[in-house]
Each structure stands twice: as structure tokens, then as C-alpha cells.
N, C-alpha and C positions, 0 to 999 in steps of 0.2 A: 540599462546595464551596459557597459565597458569591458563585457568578458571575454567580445570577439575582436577588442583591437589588441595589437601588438606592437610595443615598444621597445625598443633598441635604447640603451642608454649606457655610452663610450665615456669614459673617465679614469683615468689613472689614479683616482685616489679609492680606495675601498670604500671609506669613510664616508664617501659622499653616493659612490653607487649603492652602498647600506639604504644609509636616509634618505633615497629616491626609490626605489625597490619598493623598502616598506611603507612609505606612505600612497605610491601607486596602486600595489597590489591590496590594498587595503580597500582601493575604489573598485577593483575589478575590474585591472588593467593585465594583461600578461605581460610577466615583463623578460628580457633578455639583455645581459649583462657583458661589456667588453671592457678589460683594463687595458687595451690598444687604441689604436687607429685600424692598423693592421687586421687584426681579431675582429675588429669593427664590422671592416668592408669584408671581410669573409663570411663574416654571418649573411650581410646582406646577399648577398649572391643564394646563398642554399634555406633563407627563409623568409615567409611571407610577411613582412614589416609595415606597419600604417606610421609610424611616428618615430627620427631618432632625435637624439635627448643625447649631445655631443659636446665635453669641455674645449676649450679653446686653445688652452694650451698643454700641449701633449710633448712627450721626445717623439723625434722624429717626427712622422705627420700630425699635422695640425689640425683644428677644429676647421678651419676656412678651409684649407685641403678636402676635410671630411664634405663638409659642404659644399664645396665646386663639382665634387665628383658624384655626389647624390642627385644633387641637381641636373646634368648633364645624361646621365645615366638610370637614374630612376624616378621618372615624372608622377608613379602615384603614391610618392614619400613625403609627406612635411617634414620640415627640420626644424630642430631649436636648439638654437646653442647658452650655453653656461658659462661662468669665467669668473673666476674669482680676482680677476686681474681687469675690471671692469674699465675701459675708455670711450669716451666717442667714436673715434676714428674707426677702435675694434669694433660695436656695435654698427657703425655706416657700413664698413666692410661686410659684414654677416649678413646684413638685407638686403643688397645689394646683390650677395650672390646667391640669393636666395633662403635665408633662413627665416620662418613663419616670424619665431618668437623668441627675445634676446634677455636670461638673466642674471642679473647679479649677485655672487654667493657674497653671505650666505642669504638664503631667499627664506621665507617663510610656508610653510604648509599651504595656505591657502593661498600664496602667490605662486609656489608650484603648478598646485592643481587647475590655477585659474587660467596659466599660463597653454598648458597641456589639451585642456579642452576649448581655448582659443582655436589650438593647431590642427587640433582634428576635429573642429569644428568647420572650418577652413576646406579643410582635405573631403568630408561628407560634403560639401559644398559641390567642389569639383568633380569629384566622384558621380554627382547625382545629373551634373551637366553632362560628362562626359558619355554615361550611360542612355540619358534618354532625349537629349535634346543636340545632339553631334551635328544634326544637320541643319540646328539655328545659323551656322557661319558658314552659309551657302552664299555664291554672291555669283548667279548667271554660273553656273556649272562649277565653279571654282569652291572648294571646301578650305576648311581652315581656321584655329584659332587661334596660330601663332603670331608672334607679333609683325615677324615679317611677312606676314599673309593679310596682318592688319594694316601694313602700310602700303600693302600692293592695293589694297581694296579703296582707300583712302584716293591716291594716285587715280584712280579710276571714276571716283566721282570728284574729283576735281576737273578732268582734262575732257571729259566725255561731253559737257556740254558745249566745249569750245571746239572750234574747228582745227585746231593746232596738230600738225604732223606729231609723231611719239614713233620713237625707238623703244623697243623692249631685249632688252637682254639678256642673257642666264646662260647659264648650260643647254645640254640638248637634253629634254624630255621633260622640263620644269613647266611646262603647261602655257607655253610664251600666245599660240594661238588663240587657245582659251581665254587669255588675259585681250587681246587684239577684240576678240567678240562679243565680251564682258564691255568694253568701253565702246563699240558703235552700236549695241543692244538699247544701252543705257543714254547715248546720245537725241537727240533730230533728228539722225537721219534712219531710226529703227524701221521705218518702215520702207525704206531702200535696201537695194543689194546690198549686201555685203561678199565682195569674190577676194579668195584664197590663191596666191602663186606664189611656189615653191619654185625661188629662183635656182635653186640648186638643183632640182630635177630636170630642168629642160635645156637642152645643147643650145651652148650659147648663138649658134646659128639659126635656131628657132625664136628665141625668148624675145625680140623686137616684132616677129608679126605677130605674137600669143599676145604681148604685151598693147600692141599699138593697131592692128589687124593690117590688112592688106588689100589691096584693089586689087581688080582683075588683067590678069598679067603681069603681075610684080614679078615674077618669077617662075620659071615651070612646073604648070601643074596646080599653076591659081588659074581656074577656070573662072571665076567668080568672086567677088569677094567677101570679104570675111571682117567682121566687126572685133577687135581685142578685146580686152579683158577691161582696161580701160573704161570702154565705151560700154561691155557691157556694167560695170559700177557708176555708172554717172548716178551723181546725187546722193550716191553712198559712201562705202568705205571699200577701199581696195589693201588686200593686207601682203604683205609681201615678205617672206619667209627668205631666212636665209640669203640677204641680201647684199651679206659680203662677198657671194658667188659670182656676183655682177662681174662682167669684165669693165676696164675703165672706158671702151666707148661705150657702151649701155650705159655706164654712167653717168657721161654727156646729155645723153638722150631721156634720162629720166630726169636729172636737173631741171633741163628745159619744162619739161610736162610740172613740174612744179613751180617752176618761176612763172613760164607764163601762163599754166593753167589749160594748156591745149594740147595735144596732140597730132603726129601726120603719121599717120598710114603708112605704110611700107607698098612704094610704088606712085605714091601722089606727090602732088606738089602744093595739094592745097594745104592747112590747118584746121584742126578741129576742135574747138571749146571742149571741153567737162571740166564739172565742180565734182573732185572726186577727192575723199579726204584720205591722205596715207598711213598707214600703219607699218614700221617695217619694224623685222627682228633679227637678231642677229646673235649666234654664241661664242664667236667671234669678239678679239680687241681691235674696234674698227681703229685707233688712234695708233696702233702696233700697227695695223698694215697702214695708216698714209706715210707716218714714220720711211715704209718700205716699198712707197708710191706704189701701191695694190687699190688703194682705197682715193677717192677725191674729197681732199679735204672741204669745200663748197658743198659738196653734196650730205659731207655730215652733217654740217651746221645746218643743213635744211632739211635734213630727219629729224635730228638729233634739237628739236624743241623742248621737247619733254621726254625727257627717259625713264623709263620704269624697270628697274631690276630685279628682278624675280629670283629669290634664294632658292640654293637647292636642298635637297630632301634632308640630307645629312644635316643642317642648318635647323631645319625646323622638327626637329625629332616627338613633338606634342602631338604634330599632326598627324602621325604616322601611325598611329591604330584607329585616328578615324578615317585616314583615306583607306585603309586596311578594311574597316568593317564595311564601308560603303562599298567598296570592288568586290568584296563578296557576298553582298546580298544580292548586286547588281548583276553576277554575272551566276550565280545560283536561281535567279528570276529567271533568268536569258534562257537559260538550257534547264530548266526543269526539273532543278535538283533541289533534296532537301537543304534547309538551309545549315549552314556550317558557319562554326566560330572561333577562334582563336584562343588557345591553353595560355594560362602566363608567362609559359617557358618561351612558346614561340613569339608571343608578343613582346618579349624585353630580347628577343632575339631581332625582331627585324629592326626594335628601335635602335642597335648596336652597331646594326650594318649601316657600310659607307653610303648605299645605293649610286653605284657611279650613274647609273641612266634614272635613277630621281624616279617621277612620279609613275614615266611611263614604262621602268622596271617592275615595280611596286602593281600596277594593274595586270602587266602580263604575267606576276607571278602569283597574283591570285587566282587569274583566269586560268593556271595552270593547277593549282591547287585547288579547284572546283571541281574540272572536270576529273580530275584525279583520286578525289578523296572517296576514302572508304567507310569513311563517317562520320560525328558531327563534330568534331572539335579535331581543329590541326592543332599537332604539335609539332616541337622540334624537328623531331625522326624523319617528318613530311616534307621540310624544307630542304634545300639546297645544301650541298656538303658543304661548303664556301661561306654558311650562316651558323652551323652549330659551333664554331669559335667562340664566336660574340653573343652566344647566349651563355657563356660562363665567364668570360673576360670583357669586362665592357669597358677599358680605361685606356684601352690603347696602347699598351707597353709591350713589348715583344721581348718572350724571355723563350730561354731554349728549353727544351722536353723536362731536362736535367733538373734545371733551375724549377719548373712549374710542378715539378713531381716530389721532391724536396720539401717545399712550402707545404705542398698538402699533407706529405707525412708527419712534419713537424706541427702544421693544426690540428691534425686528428691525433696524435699526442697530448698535444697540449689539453684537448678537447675529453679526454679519458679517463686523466690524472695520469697519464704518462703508464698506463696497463698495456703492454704490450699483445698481450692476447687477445684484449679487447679489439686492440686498433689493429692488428692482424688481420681480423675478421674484418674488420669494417673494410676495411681496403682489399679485402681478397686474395690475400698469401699468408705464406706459412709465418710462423713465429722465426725463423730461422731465414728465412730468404728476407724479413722487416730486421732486424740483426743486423742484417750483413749491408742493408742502405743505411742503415744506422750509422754503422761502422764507416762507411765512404764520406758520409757526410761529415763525420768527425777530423779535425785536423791533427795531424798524425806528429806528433814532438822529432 
């Protein structure tokens, strides 16, 4: 039976949402009807939709419109578009931006329907991954199905078996470490060290004996000496964080440990071998700072073998209710709590957020939302003031109170057949105070 999916079907002609209506509903489909674009994406916003069913060419917003912005914005919608204005180029465009399944009016009853239970054929497909199988695209702690998490994973076992320095870049909190331990996990050298420095953390008057250690006497207060970080990664991989911190003698000095492979103490005169393979990252435009002689140019070209860029969260928006459900089961284990899940409202809410800090926003606001929840399903109201925006506006457009208050009066009109008492009530004022926005909105001769 088809009597629990819901389809949306946008077309400016009546005539055609008629004979798709009635031969849908006829299978035990629910169907919902927009003569917009417009009217389209408002429905979407306030119901729960599996399939839209969208012409191509519309006034004002377009069917490819309609489909960039479903796509973008809601990952558990198939699309299919229609057109009686049938070309190639129009069809490349549609699959491209994602629409399941592409037809030409006029279509046939059974090429309707054959078309329709393609899409949501498709959609139960994903649906059934998404829900029970999220943690198939684990890769060494790293989660993800999207594409650009498919190409980071790729990168990874390309480079891991070779010895070759790699650059990782990104923003800050897109999981650059993770990616660093993902590729010497997965190398030769898994069962060596692997040591972490955070060149950004340590004053640049320490970071050469942390780096390189020190003999006894190098300084006051080396009673003894001290092995680096270096020395202790021989054989392994040493990852180095934040590596535009360097100042440019440090840079010098780590050149050297790269070209020739060895190292000196801080306070010696001798040289010391290691085979140590580097990993550096950076969130930083290393080629902006040599531009601004910050950076040595030499010393990129010998990180910077292999580079792997890591997208941030905004970017990969599919992943974002699975890293979502993983941080809270994970952190509902941790502390003892029953476990908690995600409403749809909040879920098409965090997919809407920017996340300026990316993944490691996204864990510490689950970790807040665990130990804070009152019961088992967050919603909205639970999140962050700064996130209920973008659970109702997910397109980006910034409009003033005025303008967004307007819209809605005139959909829930439209929505009514234009009964004023009806849509009174719906919005929660008097007939008399809906009147007088009436009135404002009208242009005055």
C-alpha cells in the first residue's frame, strides 16, 4: 500500500495537476497540490513530503529552481520533474541537480506511475541505509557518506601506503587530526608512534627543544636531557598541527629535518637520523602568507606533496544527522543517560545551520544536549536561539519581519479561500487587527 507516502505536485496548469491527482490517488498515494513554485516551497516547509512531482517551466521560479533548493535543503525528498517543453539539455540539467526522474508531457498513466515508484523506490532505498546501516561509512573514526567525505577517504588510501609528506587543510574543527591518524593507522607504519604537536600551542621559545629535545645544559634548568617529539616518533608518523604558527626560523629547522632526514638537539653539535613520516595541517592560506613572506616557500613544496582538503560541515549537509545520531548515542553511553533522538523539526534544523566550527561544533552541541535533555526526543525549542531561524527558512534569503509576516498572511489566505475569520484564527488575531495588515499591504492610489 502507498497510503503513507506523500506527494507534492507544483504545476501551473490545473489540467495536468487534475490528471496526476487522480491517477495517483487512485494508487493510494496522498497527494498535495501547488499552482506555484512559491505555494510549492511553503508547503514544504510545514509538511511532511516523500516525493515532489514539479513542471519545469513556471512564471517566476522555475522547476530547476524548485530542484536546486529541495536538493540543498531537503536530503529525504526525491524529485521528478515534468515539462511539456521536452529537450536534452533541459533533462542533463534536472539530473544533474538532482532530480530522480525526468517526464515528457504528455506521459501515459503507466509511464506516470512507473516513473513515481522508481523515485520512491530510490528514496525507501536511502531511507533504509540511512536508518540502519549510518555507521557502514566509518573509515578509522571518520563518519560520512557524502561525497566529499568519499573523496577524503579515497586520498587516504591512496597516500597511506606511500611514505610521502601530506598537507591537510580545512577550516578549524573539520576533523584534520582524524584524517592525519586515518592515513598512518592505515599505512606500515601502524604499529609505530604516532605523536601529535600542536604548533600553535607551544611559545615559540619552547617548540625547538619539544620538537628536537635537548642535552644537558643547553640552557637553564636542562639538568639532563630530554629526547623530542621527533625522536620519540621514529619509525612512525609525527603530525603537526597548525603549522602556519611556525615562525620562519623554525622553518629553517624543520626543512632541514626533512631534507636530510635527521635531526640536532638543542645544545649539541652532533646530528641525529630518524625515519619519521610528516603529516602537517593547516587552516590557514599557506600561498597568502609566502605571498606575505610568513610562510617558506621551500618548505611548502615539501609538506605540500599531497594535499587533502577536508570540506566543512555546511558543505556536506547529508552527513549531518548521521554525525548527529552518532554524538548522541555516543555521549548518552558516556554519562548514563537514556537514549535520545532527534524530532524532524530539529533535524532539518541543524541541516540549515551554517556550523562555523563544523564537526567540533555539531559534538559539543550534542554533548550539551544530552546532558541537558528532559526526554527522549529533541526538538527545536532544545536548540540554540541562533538555530530556530533555519528550521523554517532554509534558502538563505534574508528578508525583514515586515516582508516575512506579509507572505505568510497572504499564504494562509490564499490557503483558506480568502475567509478571513478563518485565517484570523489561524494566525491568532482579531478579524479587525487581519483588516488593517490587509489594508497596509494594499497599495494605496
Amino acid at each position: 500500500m502507498n497510503d503513507d507516502k506523500v506527494i507534492l505536485v507544483i504545476d501551473d496548469s490545473p489540467d495536468t495537476l487534475e490528471i496526476i491527482e487522480r491517477n495517483l490517488v487512485t494508487r493510494g498515494y496522498k497527494l498535495i497540490t501547488a499552482t506555484s513554485a512559491d505555494d510549492g516551497l511553503s508547503l514544504l516547509e510545514h509538511s511532511r513530503i516523500d516525493l515532489v512531482i514539479t513542471d519545469l517551466k513556471m512564471p517566476k521560479v522555475g522547476g530547476l529552481e524548485v530542484v536546486q533548493h529541495i536538493k540543498e535543503n531537503f536530503s529525504d525528498i526525491e524529485v521528478m520533474v515534468i515539462t511539456g517543453y521536452a529537450t536534452l539539455s533541459g533533462a542533463v540539467e534536472a539530473v544533474k541537480l538532482g532530480a530522480e526522474e525526468y517526464l515528457a508531457k504528455p506521459f501515459t498513466e503507466d509511464e506516470l506511475n512507473a516513473a513515481v515508484e522508481r523515485a520512491l523506490f530510490k528514496l525507501e532505498k536511502r531511507r533504509s541505509f540511512n536508518q540502519t546501516d549510518y555507521y557502514t561509512d566509518v573509515f578509522h573514526g571518520l563518519y560520512g557518506q557524502s561525497s566529499g567525505m568519499h573523496k577524503v577517504y579515497n586520498m587516504i588510501r591512496q597516500v597511506a601506503p606511500t611514505p610521502a609528506t601530506v598537507l591537510i587543510t580545512g577550516e578549524s574543527g573539520t576533523g584534520k587530526e582524524l584524517i592525519a591518524r586515518a592515513i598512518h593507522y592505515s599505512s606500515p607504519r601502524v604499529a609505530e608512534p604516532f605523536v601529535t604537536i600542536n604548533c600553535g600551542a607551544i611559545p615559540e621559545n619552547l617548540l625547538e627543544s619539544e620538537l628536537f629535545g635537548y642535552v644537558k645544559g643547553a640552557f637553564t634548568g636542562a639538568d639532563k636531557s630530554r629526547a623530542g617529539f621527533f625522536q620519540t616518533a621514529d619509525n612512525g608518523t609525527i603530525f603537526l598541527d597548525e603549522i602556519s604558527e611556525t615562525s620562519l626560523s623554525m622553518q629553517v629547522k624543520l626543512l632541514r629535518a626533512l631534507q636530510e632526514k635527521e635531526i640536532r638537539m638543542l645544545g649539541s653539535s652532533k646530528n641525529i637520523p630518524v625515519d619519521v613520516r610528516i603529516i602537517s595541517a593547516t587552516n590557514k592560506n599557506l600561498e597568502k602568507l609566502i605571498e606575505n613572506n610568513l610562510f617558506r616557500e621551500d618548505l611548502y613544496y615539501r609538506l605540500n606533496v599531497i594535499s587533502i582538503n577536508v570540506p566543512p560541515l555546511r558543505s556536506r549537509k547529508e552527513d549531518i544527522t548521521i554525525l548527529a545520531r552518532i554524538f548522541l548515542e555516543k555521549f548518552s553511553e558516556s554519562f548514563g543517560k537514556p537514549p535520545v533522538s532527534l524530532s524532524e523539526r530539529a533535524d532539518h534544523a541543524l541541516r540549515h545551520y551554517n556550523w562555523p566550527g563544523n564537526v567540533r561544533e555539531l559534538e559539543n552541541l550534542m554533548q550539551r544536549l544530552v546532558i541537558l535533555s528532559g526526554g527522549s526526543v529533541i526538538d527545536v525549542i532544545d536548540l540554540p536561539e541562533n538555530m530556530h531561524f533555519s528550521a523554517r527558512y532554509g534558502t538563505g534569503e534574508f528578508k525583514s519581519l515586515e516582508e516575512i509576516e506579509n507572505e505568510h498572511i497572504l499564504f494562509i489566505l490564499k490557503h483558506t479561500g480568502d475567509n478571513k475569520t478563518r485565517a484570523a484564527k489561524i494566525l491568532g488575531i482579531d478579524r479587525k487587527t487581519l483588516r488593517e495588515k490587509i489594508q497596509r499591504m494594499t497599495p494605496q492610489d
